[in-house]
N, C-alpha and C positions, 0 to 999 in steps of 0.2 A: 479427465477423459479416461475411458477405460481402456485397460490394456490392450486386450485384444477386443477392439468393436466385431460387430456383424460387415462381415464383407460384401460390400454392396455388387449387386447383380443386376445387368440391363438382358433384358432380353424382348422377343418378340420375332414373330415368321419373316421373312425374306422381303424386304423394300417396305418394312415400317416406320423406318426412319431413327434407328440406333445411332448411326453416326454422325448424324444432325447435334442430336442430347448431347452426345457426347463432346463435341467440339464447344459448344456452349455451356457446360459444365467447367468444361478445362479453362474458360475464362475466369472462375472462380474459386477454384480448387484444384490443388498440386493432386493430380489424378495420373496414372499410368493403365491402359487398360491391358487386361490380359483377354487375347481372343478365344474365342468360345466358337470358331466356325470351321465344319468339317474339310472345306475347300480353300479356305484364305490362305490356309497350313500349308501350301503350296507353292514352291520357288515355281516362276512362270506364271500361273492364271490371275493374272490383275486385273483388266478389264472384264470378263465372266464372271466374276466372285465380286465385282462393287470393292475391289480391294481397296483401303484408303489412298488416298495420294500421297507423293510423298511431300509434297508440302504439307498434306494432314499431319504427316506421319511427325514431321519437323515442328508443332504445331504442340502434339498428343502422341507421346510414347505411345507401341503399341507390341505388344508381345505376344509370339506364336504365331505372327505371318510372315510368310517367307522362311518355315522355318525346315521342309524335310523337300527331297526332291520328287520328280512325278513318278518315281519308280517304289516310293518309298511306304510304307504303311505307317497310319498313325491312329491307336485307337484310344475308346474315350479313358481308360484306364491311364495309358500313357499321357491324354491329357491331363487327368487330374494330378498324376504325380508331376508334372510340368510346372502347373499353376499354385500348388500348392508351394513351390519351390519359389516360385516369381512372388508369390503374396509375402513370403517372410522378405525376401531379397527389398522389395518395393517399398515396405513398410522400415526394414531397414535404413532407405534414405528420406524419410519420413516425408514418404507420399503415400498417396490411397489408391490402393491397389481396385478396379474395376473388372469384374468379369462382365465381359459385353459378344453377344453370338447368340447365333439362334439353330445350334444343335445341340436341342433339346438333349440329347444320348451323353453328351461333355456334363452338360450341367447338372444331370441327372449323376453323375459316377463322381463328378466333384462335391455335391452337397448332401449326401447320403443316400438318396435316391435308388441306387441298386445294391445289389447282395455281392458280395465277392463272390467271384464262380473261378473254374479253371481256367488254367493260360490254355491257348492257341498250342493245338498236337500236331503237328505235321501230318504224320502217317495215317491219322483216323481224315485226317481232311483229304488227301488225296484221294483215300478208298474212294468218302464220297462223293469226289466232283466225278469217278471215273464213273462209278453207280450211275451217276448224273448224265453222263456222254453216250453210255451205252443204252440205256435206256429213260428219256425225256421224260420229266414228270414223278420217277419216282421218289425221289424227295422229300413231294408235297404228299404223294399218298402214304405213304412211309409215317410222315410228321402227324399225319390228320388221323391218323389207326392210333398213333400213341398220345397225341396231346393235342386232341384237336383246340382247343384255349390257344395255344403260341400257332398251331396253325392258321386260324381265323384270327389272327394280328397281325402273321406274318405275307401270308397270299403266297398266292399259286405262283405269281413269276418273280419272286425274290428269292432267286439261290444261296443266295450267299448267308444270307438270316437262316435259310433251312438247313445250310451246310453247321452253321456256328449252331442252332438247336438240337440236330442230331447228334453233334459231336459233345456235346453238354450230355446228355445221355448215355452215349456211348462211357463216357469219363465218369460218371459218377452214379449214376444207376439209378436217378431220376427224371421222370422228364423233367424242361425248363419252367413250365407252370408252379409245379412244387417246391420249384428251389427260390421262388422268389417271397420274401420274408418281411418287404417292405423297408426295407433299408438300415442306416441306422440313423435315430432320432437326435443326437449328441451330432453330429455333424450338421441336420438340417437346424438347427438353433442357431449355426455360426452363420448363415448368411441371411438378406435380406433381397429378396428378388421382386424387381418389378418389367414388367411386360408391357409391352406398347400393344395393343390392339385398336384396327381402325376398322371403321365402317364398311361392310364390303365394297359396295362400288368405286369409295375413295382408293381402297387397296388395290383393285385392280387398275384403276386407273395410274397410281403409282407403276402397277406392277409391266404396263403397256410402256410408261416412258422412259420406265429403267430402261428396257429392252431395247427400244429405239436412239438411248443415247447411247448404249455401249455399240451399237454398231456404226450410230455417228464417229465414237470415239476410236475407232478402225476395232472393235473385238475380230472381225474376217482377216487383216492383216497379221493379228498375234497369231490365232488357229494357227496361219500358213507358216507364220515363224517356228512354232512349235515341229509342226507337221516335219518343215525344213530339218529340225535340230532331232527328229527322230522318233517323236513319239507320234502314233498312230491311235485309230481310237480302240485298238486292245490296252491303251493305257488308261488311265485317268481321266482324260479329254472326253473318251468315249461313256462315262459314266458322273458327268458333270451339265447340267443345265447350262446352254449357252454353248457352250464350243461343242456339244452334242449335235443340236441343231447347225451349228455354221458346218461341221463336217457334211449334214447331210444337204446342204447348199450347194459346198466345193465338190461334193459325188455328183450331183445332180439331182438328186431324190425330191428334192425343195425345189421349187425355179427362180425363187426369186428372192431381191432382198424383204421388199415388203411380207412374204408370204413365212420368213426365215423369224421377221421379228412376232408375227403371228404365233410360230411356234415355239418361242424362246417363250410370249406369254401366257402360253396353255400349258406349258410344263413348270411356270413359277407356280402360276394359280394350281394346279395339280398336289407340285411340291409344299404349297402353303396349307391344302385342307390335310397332307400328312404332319406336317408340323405342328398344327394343331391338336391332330390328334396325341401325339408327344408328349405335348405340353401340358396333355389331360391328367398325366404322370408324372409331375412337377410338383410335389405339393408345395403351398406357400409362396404360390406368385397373387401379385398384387396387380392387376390388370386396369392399365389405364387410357384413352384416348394421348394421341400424341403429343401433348400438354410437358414442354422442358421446366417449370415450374413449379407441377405437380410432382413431377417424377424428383427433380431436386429433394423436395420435401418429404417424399419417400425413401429415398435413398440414405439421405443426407439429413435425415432428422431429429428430433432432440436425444433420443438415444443413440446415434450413431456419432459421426464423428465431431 
């Protein structure tokens, strides 16, 4: 067997059915997965985020959920040096280590996919959220003068992408457009990624009775608990699919429950055709119908483990 095989990667858009595969895999192989999801990362949001159960979890190690609080920042850099760490550790007790998530931005900065850029400046980011406070909108027009490329990827009402672009300029005296190099190739050789993609209507229809069973499953109860415990939606809640909408339930903005699971699923479907787009940037996924079988056999196949 070879020493280091290619490290197998599941991925695919939100309510594909990754955690299915994976439970069924684990029948057959000493697997531990390391999560790839921007939200799971998260002590508290379990019912919003599809979090495993923890019978799953008792079932299928699962590493990186549950793992920083809702006050806490976690970005895909810190993932990869996370997962990189769990891969030797995992393989250390001579399991197979699984990257499984579908934020494309993790995968991307763990399998070589981005450029090293600078760390996070404090001072140049305050300038410009205040830039940002006192006068709405400059940002984007700001962004679109110097690089219009990252501004037509990034959009008009995403600050926080404009805030991290500008200050990537400000630091290095390029726009973000030019600083991207295409990655490095020696990293994307180490893994093997495959993708779950389903038929649109099937997805959405997935994407409706996700929606409706986390509010079966009390998702409005956690909200209130949360709410209770002090986060409000200037935290995380308020920039999260799922307890987005249940706050604007408990305001009132929403009337209803039915009308709530409505817009939990126009904001998956929404989140899914950005995902996609993503995933456009992912070189070296192997895209397949939801087929645990196939996927095995990609994964899991004669050059791998």
């Amino acid at each position: 067997m070879d020493v280091n095989p290619a490290v197998p990667v599941l991925t695919g858009c939100t309510a594909s059915g990754k955690t299915g595969v994976l439970l069924k895999l684990r029948q057959k192989y000493e697997i531990e997965v390391v999560s790839a999801d921007s939200r799971q990362v998260y002590r508290g949001l379990n019912i919003g985020t599809a979090k495993p159960s923890s019978e799953d979890q008792s079932v299928l190690v699962h590493h990186l959920i549950d793992f920083i609080n809702l006050d806490e920042t976690f970005s895909a850099g810190m993932f990869a040096r996370e997962a990189w760490r769990l891969i030797s550790e995992i393989r250390n007790r001579n399991s197979i280590p699984v990257i499984a998530g579908g934020t494309a931005l993790y995968l991307m900065a763990l399998t070589g996919g981005l450029d090293p850029m600078p760390s996070k400046c404090s001072g140049v980011r305050e300038g410009l959220i205040v830039l940002e406070r006192e006068a709405p909108g400059v940002l984007y027009r700001m962004l679109k003068r110097l690089d219009p490329l990252t501004a037509a990827a990034t959009g008009e009402g995403d600050i926080r992408r404009q805030v991290r672009a500008l200050e990537l300029y400000a630091l290095t005296g390029s726009v973000p457009s030019a600083l991207r190099k295409g990655g490095d190739p020696l990293l994307k050789s180490m893994f093997r990624i495959v993708g779950i993609a389903l038929p649109r209507e099937e997805h959405r229809r997935r994407i409706r009775a996700r929606a409706f069973n986390m509010i079966n499953q009390g998702l409005v109860d956690e909200v209130k608990s949360l709410l209770g415990a002090g986060w409000g939606r200037e935290s995380v809640l308020g920039r999260t699919i799922g307890y987005r909408e249940v706050l604007d339930f408990l305001d009132g903005t929403i009337a209803s429950i039915e009308e709530t699971v409505e817009a939990i699923s126009t904001s998956t479907w929404h989140l899914v055709r950005r995902q996609k787009n993503m995933f456009g940037r992912l070189e070296g996924i192997v895209w397949v119908e939801d087929n645990p079988d196939l996927i095995e056999e990609l994964l899991f196949g004669e050059r791998g483990f």
